[in-house]
C-alpha positions in Angstrom: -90.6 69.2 194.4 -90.7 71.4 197.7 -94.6 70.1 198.3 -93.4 66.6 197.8 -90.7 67.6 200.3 -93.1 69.4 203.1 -95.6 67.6 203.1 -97.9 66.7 206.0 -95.6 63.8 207.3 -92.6 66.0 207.7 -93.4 69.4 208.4 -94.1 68.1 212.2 -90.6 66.6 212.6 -89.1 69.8 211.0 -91.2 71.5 213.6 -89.8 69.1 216.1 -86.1 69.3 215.0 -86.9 73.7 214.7 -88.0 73.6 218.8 -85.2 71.6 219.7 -82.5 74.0 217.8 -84.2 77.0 220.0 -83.8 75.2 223.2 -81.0 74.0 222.6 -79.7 77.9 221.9 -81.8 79.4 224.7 -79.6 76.8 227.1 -76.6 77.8 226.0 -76.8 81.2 226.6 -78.6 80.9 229.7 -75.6 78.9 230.5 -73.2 81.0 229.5 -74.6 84.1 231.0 -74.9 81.9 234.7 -71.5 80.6 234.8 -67.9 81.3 234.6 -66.3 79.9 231.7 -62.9 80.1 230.7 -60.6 79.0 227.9 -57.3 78.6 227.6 -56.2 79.9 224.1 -52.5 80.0 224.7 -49.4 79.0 227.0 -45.8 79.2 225.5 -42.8 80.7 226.2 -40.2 82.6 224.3 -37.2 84.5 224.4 -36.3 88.3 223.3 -32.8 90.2 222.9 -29.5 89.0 222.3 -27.5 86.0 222.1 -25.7 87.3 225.2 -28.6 89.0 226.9 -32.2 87.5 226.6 -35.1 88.1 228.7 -37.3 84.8 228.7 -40.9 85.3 229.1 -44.0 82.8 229.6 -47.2 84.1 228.1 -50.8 83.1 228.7 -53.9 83.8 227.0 -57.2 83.4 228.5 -60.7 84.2 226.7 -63.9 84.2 228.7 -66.8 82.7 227.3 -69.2 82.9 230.3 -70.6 85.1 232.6 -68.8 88.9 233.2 -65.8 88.4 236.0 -64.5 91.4 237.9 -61.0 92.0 238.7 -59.2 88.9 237.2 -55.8 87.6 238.6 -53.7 84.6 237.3 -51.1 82.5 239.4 -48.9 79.4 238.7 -49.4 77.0 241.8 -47.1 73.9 242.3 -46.9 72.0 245.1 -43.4 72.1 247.6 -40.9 69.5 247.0 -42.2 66.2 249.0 -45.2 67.9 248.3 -45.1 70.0 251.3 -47.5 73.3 251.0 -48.1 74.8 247.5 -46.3 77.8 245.8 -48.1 80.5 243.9 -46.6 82.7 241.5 -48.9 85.7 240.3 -48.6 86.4 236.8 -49.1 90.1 235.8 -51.6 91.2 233.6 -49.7 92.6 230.8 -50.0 96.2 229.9 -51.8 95.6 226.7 -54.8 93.5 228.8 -55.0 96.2 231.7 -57.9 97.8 230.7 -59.7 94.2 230.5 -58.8 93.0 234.4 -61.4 95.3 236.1 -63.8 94.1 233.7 -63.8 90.8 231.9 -66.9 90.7 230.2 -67.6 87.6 227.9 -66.1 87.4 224.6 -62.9 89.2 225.7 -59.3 88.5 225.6 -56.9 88.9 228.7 -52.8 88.3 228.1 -50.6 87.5 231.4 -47.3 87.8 231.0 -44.3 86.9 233.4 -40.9 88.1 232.8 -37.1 86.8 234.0 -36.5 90.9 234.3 -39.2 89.9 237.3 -36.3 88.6 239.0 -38.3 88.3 242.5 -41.7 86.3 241.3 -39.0 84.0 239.2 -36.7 83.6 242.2 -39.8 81.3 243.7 -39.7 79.3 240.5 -36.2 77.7 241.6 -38.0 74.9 243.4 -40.3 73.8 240.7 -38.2 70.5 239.5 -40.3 67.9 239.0 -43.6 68.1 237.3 -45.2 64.7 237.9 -44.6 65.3 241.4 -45.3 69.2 242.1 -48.0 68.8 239.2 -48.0 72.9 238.2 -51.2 74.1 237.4 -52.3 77.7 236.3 -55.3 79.0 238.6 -57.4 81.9 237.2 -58.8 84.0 239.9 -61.8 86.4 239.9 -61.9 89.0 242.6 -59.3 87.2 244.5 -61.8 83.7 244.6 -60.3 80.6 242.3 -62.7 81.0 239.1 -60.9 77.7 237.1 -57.8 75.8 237.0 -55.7 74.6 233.6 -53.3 71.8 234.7 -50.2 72.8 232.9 -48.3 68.8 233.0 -50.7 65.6 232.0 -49.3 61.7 232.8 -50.2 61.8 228.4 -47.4 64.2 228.1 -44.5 61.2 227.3 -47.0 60.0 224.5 -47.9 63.5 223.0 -44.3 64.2 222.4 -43.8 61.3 220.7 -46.2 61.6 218.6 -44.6 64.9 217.8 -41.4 63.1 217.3 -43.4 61.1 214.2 -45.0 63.8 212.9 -42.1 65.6 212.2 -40.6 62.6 210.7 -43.6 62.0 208.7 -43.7 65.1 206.7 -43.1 65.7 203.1 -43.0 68.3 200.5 -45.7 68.2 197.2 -44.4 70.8 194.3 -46.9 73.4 194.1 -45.1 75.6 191.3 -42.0 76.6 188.9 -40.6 79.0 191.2 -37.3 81.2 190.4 -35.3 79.7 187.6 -37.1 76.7 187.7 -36.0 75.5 191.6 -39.9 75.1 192.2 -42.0 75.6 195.4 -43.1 73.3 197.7 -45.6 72.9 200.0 -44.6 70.8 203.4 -47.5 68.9 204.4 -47.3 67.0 208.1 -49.9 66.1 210.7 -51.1 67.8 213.7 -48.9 68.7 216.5 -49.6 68.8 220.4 -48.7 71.7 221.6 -47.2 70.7 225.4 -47.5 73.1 227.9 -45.3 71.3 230.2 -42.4 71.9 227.8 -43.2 75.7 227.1 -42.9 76.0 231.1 -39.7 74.0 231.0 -38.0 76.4 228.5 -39.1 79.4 230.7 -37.3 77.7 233.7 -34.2 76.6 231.9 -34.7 80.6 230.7 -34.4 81.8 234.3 -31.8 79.6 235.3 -29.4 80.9 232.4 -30.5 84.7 233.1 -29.3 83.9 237.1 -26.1 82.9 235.4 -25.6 86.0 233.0 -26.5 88.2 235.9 -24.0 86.3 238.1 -21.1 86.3 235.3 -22.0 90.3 234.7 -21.6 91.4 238.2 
């Protein structure tokens, strides 16, 4: 079976298809090890405390997949209203990623993370309205030169939230067991989800405008 296989006709295109494999490897790393490449692996927002005093936070995760970068800084940069000058916010490293800032070698994980108890770096966020016009973007920085840019609003952002609309309306449940007494347990099945950073920042601004108001109301 395995003669009939490689025999004298094939063994030259496996060789073939075995070179190609090896370059193709060899670029990649050579790539890799010659160029800064950076993913984004997360952007949302959340909130922490009480129902009467929360403390909003927008969180970023960045994972570097090229060549080592020294020193690493993040910002979010807008444009003014009109679209006069640009804004940039630094995000702080957060102390769990401090270690990792001097030295971002590749395959590592950084976490920035900007706080409404940062009440001066939000204060600047008070002028970031309107996202089609100011388009926000987040700008990754390595030794103070721009190393890559995420855009955080896309003109598809209407369309991926409707599709999140249907896919929520689209779910159902399949019994996957008895459960207790008999009630049974099910299993929600529904389709994939964009995740929207756009909306995450949203949340974080609506965050620091209620946070100026509990401050305001407390004092």
């Amino acid at each position: 079976m395995l003669s009939e296989i490689f025999n004298e006709r094939t063994l030259p295109y496996i060789a073939t298809l075995a070179a190609l494999g090896a370059w193709w490897v060899s670029w990649r790393e050579a790539r890799r090890n010659n160029r800064v490449i950076v993913k984004l692996r997360k952007f949302g927002s959340h909130f922490t405390g009480t129902a009467t005093s929360r403390v909003y936070e927008l969180e970023v995760w960045i994972v570097n997949r090229g060549m080592q970068m020294q020193d690493i800084g993040m910002a979010l940069v807008f444009a003014g209203r009109g679209k006069s000058g640009t804004c940039s916010v630094p995000i702080p490293l957060s102390n769990q990623s401090k270690s990792v800032g001097l030295t971002f070698a590749r395959g590592t994980t950084a976490k920035f993370l900007l706080s409404t108890a940062s009440c001066d770096l939000c204060r600047l966020l008070g002028i970031l309205r309107d996202f089609h016009e100011q388009r926000p973007a987040i700008h990754v920085y390595s030794s103070c030169f721009l190393a890559c840019s995420f855009p955080v609003y896309s003109r598809w952002d209407g369309l991926k939230k409707l599709w999140n609309r249907l896919s929520f309306r689209l779910s159902f449940q399949r019994r996957v067991g008895e459960g207790h007494e008999g009630k049974g347990v099910f299993k929600t099945y529904q389709l994939p989800r964009f995740v929207i950073r756009s909306e995450k920042l949203r949340f974080f601004l609506d965050g620091i405008a209620k946070s100026a108001v509990e401050r305001a109301s407390a004092s």
